[in-house]
C-alpha positions in Angstrom: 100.9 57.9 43.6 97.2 57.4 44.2 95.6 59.6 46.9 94.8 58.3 50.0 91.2 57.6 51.1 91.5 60.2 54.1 93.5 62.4 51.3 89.9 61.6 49.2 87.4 62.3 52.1 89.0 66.0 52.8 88.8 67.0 49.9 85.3 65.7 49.2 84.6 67.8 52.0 86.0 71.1 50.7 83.9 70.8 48.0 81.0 70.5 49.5 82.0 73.4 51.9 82.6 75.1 48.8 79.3 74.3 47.1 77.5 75.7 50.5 79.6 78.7 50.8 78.9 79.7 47.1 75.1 79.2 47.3 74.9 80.9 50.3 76.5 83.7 48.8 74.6 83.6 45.5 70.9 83.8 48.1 72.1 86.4 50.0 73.0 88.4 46.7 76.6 88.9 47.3 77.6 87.2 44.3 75.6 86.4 40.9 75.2 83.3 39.6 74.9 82.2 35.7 71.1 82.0 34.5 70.0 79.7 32.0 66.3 80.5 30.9 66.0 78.5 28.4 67.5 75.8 30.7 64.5 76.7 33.8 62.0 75.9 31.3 63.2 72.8 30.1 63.6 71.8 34.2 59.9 72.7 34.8 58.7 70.5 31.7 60.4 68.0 32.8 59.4 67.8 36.5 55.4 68.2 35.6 56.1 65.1 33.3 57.7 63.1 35.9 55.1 63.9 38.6 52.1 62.9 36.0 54.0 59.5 35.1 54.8 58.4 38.4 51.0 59.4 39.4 49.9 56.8 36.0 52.2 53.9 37.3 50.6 54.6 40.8 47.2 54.3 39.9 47.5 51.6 37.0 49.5 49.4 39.3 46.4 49.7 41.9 44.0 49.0 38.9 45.5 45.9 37.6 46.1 44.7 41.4 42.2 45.1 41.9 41.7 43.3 38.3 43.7 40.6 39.4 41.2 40.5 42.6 37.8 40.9 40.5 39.6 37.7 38.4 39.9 35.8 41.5 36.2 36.3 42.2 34.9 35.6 39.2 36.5 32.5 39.1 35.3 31.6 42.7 31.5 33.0 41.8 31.2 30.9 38.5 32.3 27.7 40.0 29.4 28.2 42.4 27.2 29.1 39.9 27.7 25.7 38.0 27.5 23.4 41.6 24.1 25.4 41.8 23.3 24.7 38.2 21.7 20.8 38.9 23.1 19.1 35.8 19.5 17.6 34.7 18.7 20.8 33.9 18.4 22.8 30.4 21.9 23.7 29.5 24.3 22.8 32.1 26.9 21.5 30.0 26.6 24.8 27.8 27.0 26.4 31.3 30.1 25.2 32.6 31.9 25.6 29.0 30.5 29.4 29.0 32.1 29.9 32.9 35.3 28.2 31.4 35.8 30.6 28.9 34.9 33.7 30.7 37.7 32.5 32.8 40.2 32.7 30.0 38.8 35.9 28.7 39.4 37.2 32.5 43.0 35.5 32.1 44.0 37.3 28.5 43.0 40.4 29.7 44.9 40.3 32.5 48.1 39.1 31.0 47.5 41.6 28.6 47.6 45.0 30.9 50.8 43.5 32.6 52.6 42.5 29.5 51.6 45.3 27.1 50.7 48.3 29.0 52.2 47.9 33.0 55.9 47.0 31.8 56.3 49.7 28.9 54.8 52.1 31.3 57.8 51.0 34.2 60.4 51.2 31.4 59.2 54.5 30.7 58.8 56.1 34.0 62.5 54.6 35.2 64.3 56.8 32.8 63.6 59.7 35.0 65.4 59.1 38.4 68.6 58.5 35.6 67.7 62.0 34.3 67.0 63.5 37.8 70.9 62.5 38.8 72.3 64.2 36.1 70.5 67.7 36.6 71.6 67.4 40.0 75.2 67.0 38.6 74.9 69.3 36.1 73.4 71.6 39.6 76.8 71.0 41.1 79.2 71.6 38.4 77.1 74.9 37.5 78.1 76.3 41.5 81.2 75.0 41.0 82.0 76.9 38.1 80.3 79.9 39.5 82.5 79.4 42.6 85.6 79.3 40.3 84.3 82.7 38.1 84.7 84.7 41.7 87.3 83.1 42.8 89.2 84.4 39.8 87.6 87.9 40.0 89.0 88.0 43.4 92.5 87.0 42.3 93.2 89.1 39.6 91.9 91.8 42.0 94.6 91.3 43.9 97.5 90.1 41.7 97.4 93.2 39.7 98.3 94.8 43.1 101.3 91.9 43.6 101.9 91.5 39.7 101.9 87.5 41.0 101.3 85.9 37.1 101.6 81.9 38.2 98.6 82.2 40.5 96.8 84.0 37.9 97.8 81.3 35.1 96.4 78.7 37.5 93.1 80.5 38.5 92.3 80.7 34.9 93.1 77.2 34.3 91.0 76.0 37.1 88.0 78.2 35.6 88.5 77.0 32.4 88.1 73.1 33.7 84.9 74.0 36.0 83.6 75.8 32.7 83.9 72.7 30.2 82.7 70.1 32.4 79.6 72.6 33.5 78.9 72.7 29.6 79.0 69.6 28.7 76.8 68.5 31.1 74.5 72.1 30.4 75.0 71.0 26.6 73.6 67.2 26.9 71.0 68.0 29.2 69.7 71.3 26.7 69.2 68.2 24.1 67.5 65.5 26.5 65.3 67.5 28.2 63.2 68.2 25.3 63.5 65.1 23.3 62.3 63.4 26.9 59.3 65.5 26.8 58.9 65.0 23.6 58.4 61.8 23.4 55.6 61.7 25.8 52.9 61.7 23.1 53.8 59.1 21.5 54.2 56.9 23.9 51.1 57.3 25.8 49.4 57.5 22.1 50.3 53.7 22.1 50.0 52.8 25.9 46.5 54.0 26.4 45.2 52.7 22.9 46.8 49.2 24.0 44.8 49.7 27.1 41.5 50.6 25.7 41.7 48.0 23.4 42.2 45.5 25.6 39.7 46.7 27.8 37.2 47.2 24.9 37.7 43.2 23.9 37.3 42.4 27.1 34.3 43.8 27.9 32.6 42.7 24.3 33.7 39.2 24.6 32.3 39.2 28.5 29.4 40.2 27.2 28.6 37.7 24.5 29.7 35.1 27.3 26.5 37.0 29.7 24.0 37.0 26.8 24.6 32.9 25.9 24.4 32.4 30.1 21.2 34.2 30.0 19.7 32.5 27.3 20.7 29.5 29.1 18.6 30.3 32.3 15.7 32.1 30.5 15.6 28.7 28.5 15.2 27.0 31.8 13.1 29.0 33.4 10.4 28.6 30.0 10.8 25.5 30.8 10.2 25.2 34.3 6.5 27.6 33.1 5.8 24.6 31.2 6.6 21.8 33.4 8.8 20.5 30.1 12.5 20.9 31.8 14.0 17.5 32.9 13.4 16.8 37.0 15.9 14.5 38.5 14.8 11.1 39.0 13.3 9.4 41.7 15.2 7.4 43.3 14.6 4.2 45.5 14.8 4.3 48.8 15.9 1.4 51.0 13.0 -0.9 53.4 11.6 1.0 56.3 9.4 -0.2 59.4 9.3 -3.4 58.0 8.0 -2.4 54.5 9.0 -4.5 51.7 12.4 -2.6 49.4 11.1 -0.9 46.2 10.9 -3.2 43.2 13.7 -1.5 41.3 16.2 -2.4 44.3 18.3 -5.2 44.5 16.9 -7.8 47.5 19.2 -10.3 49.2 17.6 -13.9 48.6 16.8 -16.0 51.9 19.6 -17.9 53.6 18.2 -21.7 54.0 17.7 -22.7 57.5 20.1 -24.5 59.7 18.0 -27.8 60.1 17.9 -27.7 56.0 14.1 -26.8 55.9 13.1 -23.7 53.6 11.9 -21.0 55.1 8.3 -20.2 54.5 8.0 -18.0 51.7 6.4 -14.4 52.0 4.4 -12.8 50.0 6.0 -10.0 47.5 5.3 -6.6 47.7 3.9 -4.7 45.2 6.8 -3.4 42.8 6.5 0.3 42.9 7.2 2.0 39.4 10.5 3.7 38.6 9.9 6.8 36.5 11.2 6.9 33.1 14.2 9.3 32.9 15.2 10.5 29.7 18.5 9.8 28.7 20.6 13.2 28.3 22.3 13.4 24.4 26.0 13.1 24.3 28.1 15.9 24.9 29.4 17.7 21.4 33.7 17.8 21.3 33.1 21.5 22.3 30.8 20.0 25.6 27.5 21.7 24.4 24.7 19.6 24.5 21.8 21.4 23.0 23.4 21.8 19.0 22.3 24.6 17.2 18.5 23.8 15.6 18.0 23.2 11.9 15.5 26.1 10.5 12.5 25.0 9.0 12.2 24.7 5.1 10.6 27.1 3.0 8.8 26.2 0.0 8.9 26.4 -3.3 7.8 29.7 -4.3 7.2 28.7 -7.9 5.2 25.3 -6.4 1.5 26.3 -6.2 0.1 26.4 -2.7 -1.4 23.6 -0.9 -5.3 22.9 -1.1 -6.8 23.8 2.2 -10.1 21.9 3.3 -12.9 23.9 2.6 -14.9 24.3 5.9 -12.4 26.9 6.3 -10.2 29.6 4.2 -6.6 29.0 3.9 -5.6 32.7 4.8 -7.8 32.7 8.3 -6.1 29.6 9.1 -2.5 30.2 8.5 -3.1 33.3 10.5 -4.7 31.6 13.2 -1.6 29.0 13.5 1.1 31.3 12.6 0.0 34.4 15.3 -1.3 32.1 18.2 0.5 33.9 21.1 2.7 31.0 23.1 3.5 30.8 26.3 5.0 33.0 28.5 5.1 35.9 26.1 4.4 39.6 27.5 1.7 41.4 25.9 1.8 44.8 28.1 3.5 47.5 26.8 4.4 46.7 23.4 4.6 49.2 20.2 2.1 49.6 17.9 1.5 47.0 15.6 3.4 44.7 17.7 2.1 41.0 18.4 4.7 40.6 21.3 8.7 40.1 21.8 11.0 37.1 21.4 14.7 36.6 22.5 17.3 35.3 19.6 18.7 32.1 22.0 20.9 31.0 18.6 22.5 32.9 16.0 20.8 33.1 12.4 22.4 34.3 9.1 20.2 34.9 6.2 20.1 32.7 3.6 17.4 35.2 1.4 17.2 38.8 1.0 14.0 38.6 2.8 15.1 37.1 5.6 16.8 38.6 9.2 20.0 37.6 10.5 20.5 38.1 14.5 22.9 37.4 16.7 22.4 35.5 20.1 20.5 38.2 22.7 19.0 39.9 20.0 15.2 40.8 20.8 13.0 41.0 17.4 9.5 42.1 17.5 6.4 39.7 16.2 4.5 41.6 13.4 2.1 40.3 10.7 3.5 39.3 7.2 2.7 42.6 5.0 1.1 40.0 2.4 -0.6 37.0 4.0 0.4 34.6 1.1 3.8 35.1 2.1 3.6 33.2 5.5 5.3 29.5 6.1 5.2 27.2 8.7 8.0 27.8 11.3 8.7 31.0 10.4 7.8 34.5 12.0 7.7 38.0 10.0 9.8 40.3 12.9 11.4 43.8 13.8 14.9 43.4 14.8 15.0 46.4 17.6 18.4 47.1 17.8 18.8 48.4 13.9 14.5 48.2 12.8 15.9 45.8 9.9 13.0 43.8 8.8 12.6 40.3 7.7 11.5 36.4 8.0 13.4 34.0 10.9 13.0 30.7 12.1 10.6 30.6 14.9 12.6 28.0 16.8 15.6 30.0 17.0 14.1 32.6 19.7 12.0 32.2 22.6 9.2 34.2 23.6 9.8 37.2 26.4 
């Protein structure tokens, strides 16, 4: 017949009375208890790798929360940038694709710490409280046994005074229970402990390397993104040097103070009189000139306007050179044309050698082995062709800075800084 719950809850409560008894026995030092050193070691192990894990989730879940928030901004601070950005100006178009995809690269990035480091790391660090319960067991089944051990000292103490052998027989059954199920427990746990602590370094071998990774993709593919926006506004603002960037048009404005509307507006015709007689006709003002506008191209599929420029073509080296007129030598004036510093280029400062700096505002690949490939942002120094026979229209001789490679490029695919 199945206990009774009050039957249940007394002798839940001996136990535990038991437990206390025994432990507070064991601290005074009136009894030993069973040391496991081995055991102690495998306890500490484990509890400095559940502290450090639970500190990671801590801080990584404030990090991605703060991500999440720099994300939000972003968003909010590039949608500004593009009402600011007047859209008769150099490169809007270009602009608003450029905010759209730093958006998504803000969006992969944070998908990717949630989904591929944030949820491995919470399936990792909820293993422990699992782990935790069953060293507390194993705790409790350890004073238990202990409790048992004494309590059979104490009766074979006294039964070899009473010769009583069923209490005996009992005793040591009861031991031999509280001892197996303190040993199994002692037995699993002397296995997981170490494989758990193990298995730390491979596991954050794979969690930080999906988080740098991510983080270093991020952070190149932002910055590609930053270097086309710059060369977007630096664009502009040669431009704006030169007077050359498109201003919006005028537009009319309607009749004021009696003045007669603008020529380019549309006028109401007279309304005849009511006693059928024409009105006397006025004199028409002046028409005042619309300026021209000029008409934007049409957006590309990808919604840049401004397509990637054709370099210039290089001649035949095996043609023979062009005849030059002779009030003045070929050689002076190639070098006059190719090295006439344009506008808005810095001449302060600048190495040795140097005729001045230019900014790469498209991407080049080589097409000789004398020529320099760049990528967009790349600043290449101006320097004199090494042999002045060797100098074509459109083309500059240059120093890429970032790796000193030298070579020929296409003059209109940089801008002077």
């Amino acid at each position: 017949m199945a206990e009774s719950k009050g039957a249940l809850i007394a002798k839940s409560m001996q136990k535990h009375a038991g437990r206390a008894k025994e432990k507070l026995l064991q601290n005074l030092g009136k009894v030993d208890r069973t040391l496991d050193d081995i055991f102690e070691e495998h306890l500490q192990n484990f509890n400095r790798q559940h502290q450090t894990a639970t500190r990671l989730q801590k801080e990584f879940n404030n990090y991605i929360r703060c991500i999440r928030a720099v994300q939000t901004a972003s968003k909010s601070l590039m949608e500004a940038i593009t009402e600011v950005y007047e859209s008769g100006w150099s490169g809007h178009d270009l602009l608003y694709v450029q905010a759209q995809n730093m958006e998504m690269l803000w969006q992969d990035f944070s998908h990717k710490l949630g989904d591929q480091v944030l949820i491995p790391l919470n399936t990792y660090t909820n293993q422990f409280p699992e782990v935790r319960k069953k060293i507390e067991k194993r705790g409790r089944k350890l004073v238990d046994y202990d409790g048992q051990r004494h309590s059979f000292q104490n009766l074979q103490a006294n039964a070899a005074k009473r010769r009583d052998d069923v209490k005996i027989t009992k005793g040591r059954e009861q031991l031999e229970e509280a001892k197996r199920t303190y040993e199994v427990l002692n037995s699993e746990l002397h296995d997981e402990l170490p494989a758990l602590y193990d298995s730390r370094v491979l596991f954050y071998v794979n969690n930080l390397e999906t988080l740098f990774s991510a983080e270093q993709l991020f952070h190149s593919e932002s910055s590609k993104v930053f270097s086309e926006l710059e060369a977007i506004t630096d664009k502009l603002a040669m431009e704006s040097q030169r007077g050359t960037y498109k201003k919006p048009s005028i537009k009319a404005m309607p009749a004021q103070n009696g003045n007669a509307s603008p020529a380019n507006t549309v006028q109401t015709p007279p309304s005849p009189s009511l006693n059928g007689d024409s009105p006397p006709s006025t004199p028409a003002s002046p028409a005042t000139p619309v300026p021209p506008v000029t008409p934007v191209p049409p957006a590309t599929p990808g919604g840049q306007v401004t397509p990637e420029p054709a370099p210039p073509a290089r001649r035949d080296p095996t043609a023979s050179p062009p005849v030059t007129p002779a009030t003045q030598p070929a050689d002076d004036k190639k070098v006059e044309e190719l090295y006439d510093i344009p506008v808005g280029a810095t001449l302060a400062g600048l190495p040795a050698g140097t005729l001045y700096r230019v900014r790469a505002t498209y991407r080049y690949t080589r097409e000789d082995c004398d020529e320099l490939s760049f990528e967009v942002g790349d600043i290449i120094r101006v320097v004199e062709y090494d042999d002045p026979d060797e100098q074509e229209e459109g083309w500059l001789m240059g120093i890429k800075e970032s790796t000193n490679e030298k070579g020929m490029f296409p003059a209109n695919f940089t801008r002077p800084i």
